[in-house]
C-alpha positions as CSV (number, residue, x, y, z in Angstrom):
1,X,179.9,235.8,81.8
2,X,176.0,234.9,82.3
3,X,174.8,233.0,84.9
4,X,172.3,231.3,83.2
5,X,172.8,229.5,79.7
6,X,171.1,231.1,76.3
7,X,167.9,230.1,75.3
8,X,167.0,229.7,71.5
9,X,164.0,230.6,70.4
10,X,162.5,229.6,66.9
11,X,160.0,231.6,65.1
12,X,160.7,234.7,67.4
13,X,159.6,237.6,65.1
14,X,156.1,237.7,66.2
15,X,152.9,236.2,68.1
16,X,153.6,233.7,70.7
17,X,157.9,233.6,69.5
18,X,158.0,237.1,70.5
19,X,156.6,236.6,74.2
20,X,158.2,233.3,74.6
21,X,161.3,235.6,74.2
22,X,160.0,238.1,76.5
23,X,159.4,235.8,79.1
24,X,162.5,233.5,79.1
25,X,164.5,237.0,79.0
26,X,162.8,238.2,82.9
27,X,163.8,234.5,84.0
28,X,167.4,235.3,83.2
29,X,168.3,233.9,80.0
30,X,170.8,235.7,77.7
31,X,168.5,234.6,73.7
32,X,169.1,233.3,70.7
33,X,166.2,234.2,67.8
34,X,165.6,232.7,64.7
35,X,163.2,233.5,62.2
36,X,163.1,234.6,58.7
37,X,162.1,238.2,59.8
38,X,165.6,239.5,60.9
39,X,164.3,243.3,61.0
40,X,161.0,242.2,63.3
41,X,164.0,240.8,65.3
42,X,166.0,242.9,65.7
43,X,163.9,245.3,66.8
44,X,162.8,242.2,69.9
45,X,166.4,242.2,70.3
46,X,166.9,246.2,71.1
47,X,163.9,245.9,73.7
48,X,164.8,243.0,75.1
49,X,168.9,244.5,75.8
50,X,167.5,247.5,76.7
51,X,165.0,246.4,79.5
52,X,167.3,243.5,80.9
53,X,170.7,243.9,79.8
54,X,170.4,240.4,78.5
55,X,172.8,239.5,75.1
56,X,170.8,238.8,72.2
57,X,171.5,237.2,69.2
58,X,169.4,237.3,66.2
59,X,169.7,234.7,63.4
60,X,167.5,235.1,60.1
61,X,167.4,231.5,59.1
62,X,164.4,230.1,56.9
63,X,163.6,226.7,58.5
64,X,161.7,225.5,55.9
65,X,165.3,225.0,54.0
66,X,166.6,221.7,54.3
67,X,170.0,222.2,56.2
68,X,168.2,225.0,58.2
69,X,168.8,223.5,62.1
70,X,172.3,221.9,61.0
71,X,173.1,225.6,60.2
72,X,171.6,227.4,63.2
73,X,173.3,224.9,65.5
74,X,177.0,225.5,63.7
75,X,176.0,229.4,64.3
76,X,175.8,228.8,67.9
77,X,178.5,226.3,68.0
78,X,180.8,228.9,66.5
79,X,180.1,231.6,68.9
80,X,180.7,228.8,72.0
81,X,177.0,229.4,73.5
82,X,175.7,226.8,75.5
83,X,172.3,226.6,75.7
84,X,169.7,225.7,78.6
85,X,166.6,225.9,76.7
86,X,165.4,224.8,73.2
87,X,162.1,226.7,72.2
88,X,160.6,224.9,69.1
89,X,158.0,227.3,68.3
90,X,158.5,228.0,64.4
91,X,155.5,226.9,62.9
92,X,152.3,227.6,60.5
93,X,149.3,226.4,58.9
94,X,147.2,226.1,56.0
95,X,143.3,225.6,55.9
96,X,141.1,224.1,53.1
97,X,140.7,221.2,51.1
98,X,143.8,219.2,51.2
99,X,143.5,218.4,47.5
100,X,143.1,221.7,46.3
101,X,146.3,222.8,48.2
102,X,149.8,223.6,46.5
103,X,152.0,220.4,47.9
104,X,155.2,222.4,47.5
105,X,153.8,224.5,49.7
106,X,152.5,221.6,52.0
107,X,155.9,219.8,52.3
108,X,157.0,223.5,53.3
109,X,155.0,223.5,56.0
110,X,156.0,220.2,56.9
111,X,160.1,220.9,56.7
112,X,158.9,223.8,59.5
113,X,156.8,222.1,61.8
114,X,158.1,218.8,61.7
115,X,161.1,218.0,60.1
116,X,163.0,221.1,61.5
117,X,161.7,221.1,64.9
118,X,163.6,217.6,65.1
119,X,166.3,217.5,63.9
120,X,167.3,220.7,66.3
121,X,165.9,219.1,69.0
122,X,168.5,216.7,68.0
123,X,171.3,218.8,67.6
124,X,170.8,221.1,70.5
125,X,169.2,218.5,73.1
126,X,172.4,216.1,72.4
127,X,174.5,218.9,73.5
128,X,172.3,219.8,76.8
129,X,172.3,216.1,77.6
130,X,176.2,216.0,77.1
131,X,176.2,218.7,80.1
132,X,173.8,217.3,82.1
133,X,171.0,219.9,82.0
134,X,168.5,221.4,79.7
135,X,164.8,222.5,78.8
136,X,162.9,221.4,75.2
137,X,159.8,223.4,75.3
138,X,158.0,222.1,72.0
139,X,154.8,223.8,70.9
140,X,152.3,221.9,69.5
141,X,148.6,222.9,69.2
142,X,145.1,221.8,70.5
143,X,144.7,220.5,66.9
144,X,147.2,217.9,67.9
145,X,144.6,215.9,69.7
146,X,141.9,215.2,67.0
147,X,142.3,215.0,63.0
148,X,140.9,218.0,61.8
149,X,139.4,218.5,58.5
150,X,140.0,221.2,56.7
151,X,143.4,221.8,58.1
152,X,144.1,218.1,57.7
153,X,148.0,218.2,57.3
154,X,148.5,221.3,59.6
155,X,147.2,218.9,62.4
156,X,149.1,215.8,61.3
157,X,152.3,217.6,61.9
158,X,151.0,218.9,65.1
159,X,150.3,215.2,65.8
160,X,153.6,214.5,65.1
161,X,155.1,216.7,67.8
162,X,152.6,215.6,70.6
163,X,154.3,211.6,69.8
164,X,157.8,212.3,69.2
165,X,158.4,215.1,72.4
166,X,156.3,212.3,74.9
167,X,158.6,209.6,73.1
168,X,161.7,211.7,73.5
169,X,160.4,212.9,76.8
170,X,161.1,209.2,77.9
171,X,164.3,208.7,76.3
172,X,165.7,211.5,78.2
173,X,165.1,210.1,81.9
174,X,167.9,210.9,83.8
175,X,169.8,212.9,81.7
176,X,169.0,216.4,83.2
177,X,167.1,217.3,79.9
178,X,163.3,217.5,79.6
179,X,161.1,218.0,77.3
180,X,157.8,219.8,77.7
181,X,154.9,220.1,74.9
182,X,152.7,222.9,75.0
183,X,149.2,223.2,73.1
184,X,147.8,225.9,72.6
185,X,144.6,226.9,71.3
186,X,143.5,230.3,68.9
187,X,145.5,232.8,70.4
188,X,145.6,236.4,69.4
189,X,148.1,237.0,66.8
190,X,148.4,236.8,63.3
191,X,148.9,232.7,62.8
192,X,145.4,232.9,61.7
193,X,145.9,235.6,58.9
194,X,148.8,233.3,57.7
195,X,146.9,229.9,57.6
196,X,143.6,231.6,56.1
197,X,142.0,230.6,59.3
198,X,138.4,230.5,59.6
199,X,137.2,229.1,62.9
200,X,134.3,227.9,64.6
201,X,132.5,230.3,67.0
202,X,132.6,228.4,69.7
203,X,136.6,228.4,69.8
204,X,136.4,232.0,70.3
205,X,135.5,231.6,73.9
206,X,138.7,230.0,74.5
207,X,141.3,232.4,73.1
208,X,143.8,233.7,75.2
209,X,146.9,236.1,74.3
210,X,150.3,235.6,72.4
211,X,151.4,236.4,76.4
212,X,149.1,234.5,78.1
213,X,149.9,231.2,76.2
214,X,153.9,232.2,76.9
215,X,153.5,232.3,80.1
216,X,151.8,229.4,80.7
217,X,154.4,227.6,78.7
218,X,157.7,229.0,79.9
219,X,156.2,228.0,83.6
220,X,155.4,224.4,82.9
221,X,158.7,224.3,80.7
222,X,160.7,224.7,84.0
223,X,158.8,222.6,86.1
224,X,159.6,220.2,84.1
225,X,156.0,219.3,82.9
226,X,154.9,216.8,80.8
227,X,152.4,219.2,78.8
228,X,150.3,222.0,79.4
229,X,147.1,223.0,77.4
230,X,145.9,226.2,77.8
231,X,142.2,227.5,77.8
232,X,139.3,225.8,79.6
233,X,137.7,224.9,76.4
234,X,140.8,223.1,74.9
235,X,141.3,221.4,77.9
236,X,137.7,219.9,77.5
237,X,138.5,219.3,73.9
238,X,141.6,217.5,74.7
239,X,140.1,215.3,77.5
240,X,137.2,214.4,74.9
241,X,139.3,213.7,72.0
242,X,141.0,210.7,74.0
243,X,138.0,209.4,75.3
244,X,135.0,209.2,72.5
245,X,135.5,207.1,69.7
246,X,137.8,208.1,66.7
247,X,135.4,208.2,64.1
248,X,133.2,210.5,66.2
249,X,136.0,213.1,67.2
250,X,136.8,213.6,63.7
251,X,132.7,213.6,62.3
252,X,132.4,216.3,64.9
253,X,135.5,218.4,64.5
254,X,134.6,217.8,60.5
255,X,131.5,219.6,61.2
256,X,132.4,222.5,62.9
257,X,135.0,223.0,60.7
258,X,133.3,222.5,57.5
259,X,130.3,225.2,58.7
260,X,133.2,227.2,59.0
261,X,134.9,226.8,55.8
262,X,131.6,227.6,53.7
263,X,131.7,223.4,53.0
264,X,128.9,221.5,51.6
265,X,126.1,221.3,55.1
266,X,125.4,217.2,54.0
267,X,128.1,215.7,55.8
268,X,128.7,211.7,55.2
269,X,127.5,209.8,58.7
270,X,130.4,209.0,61.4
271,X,132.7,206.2,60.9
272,X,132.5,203.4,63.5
């Protein structure tokens, strides 16, 4: 018998996953992981057992499959584990032009950091709700705040999750269950290898660690924060993205991101 709930963690096989884990293990928390990468789990979930005693399970799920959170949710519902905390942190990118991009790969990306995250939010935060009590912790990304050329649908579906976790955020008044949206910046691990991530310079002044960002989260998670955005320089970025006029916030963000992407230097005037 645990004292505290489990708490399910999605794309837990490495970078930020893998210290949310970490970190929501030392507060108490008996885990759930899912990723595709059952062998990089399991070997989380051998630490993990073996520095805090803490059950584990580890579920190898692709959530870019359609019925992926319906089965992760029967998995848990199975095995009678009643969660505390949701950790929506599956999620990846792609960078270049949109229109030279594979879409089935796009609408994969979109199943994953979208369509998935929802629907076990869904699932799971019904549940919490049912009992009263709960944690969503929903990561997001400082791309969330600003359309970003270049990595154009990577950012919509990070805008997505900003708007439906404050919506749901709402919804959930009273109910014991909140939802927190963290957005984090370039961190250190390998998200950039997978979305063929070049950045501007700049943006390397503001990247903190896979345990860093984790941290930050898991605390404002159960405190019951609205959002947190780590690094001084996203901050700035997210305070300046809701302020200055669309148009410009995109014209600028094009540029920086265009330099970087080896793009054409004649870029079309800002929009009004």
């Amino acid at each position: 018998m645990t004292a505290k709930g489990y708490a399910l963690i999605t794309g837990a096989s490495s970078g930020i996953g893998v210290d949310l884990a970490r970190e929501l293990a030392r507060a108490g928390h008996p885990l759930v992981l899912v990723a595709r990468r059952g062998d990089r789990m399991q070997a989380l979930a051998e630490e993990i057992q073996r520095d805090t005693g803490h059950d584990v399970l580890v579920l190898a799920r692709d959530l870019s499959a359609p019925n992926a959170a319906a089965e992760v949710h029967a998995a848990i519902t199975e095995r009678q584990l009643a969660l505390d905390v949701l950790v929506n942190n599956a999620g990846y990118g792609m960078q270049g032009r949109f229109l030279d991009m594979d879409f089935a790969a796009v609408e994969a990306m979109i199943r994953v950091n979208a369509i998935t995250l929802s629907h076990l939010t869904q699932l799971c935060a019904r549940d919490m709700a049912a009992r009263g009590r709960g944690y969503v912790l929903n990561v997001a990304s400082a791309a969330a705040f600003l359309p970003s050329p270049y990595v154009s649908a990577y950012a919509a579906t990070k805008s997505y999750v900003l708007g439906f976790s404050e919506a749901l955020r709402f919804e959930l008044q009273g109910s014991g269950v909140s939802v927190t949206t963290l957005y984090p910046g370039i961190t250190r691990t390998e998200f950039n290898q997978v979305a063929g991530a070049r950045t501007p310079a700049i943006m390397d002044l503001s990247i903190l660690s896979a345990a860093q960002v984790a941290q930050i989260g898991v605390r404002a998670m159960f405190r019951r924060r609205r959002a947190v955005v780590p690094g001084v320089i996203n901050k700035v970025n997210a305070f300046f993205s809701g302020v200055l006029p669309r148009g410009w916030v995109t014209w600028m963000a094009g540029g920086l991101l265009a330099r970087a992407n080896a793009a054409p230097k004649e870029l079309p005037p800002p929009a009004r």
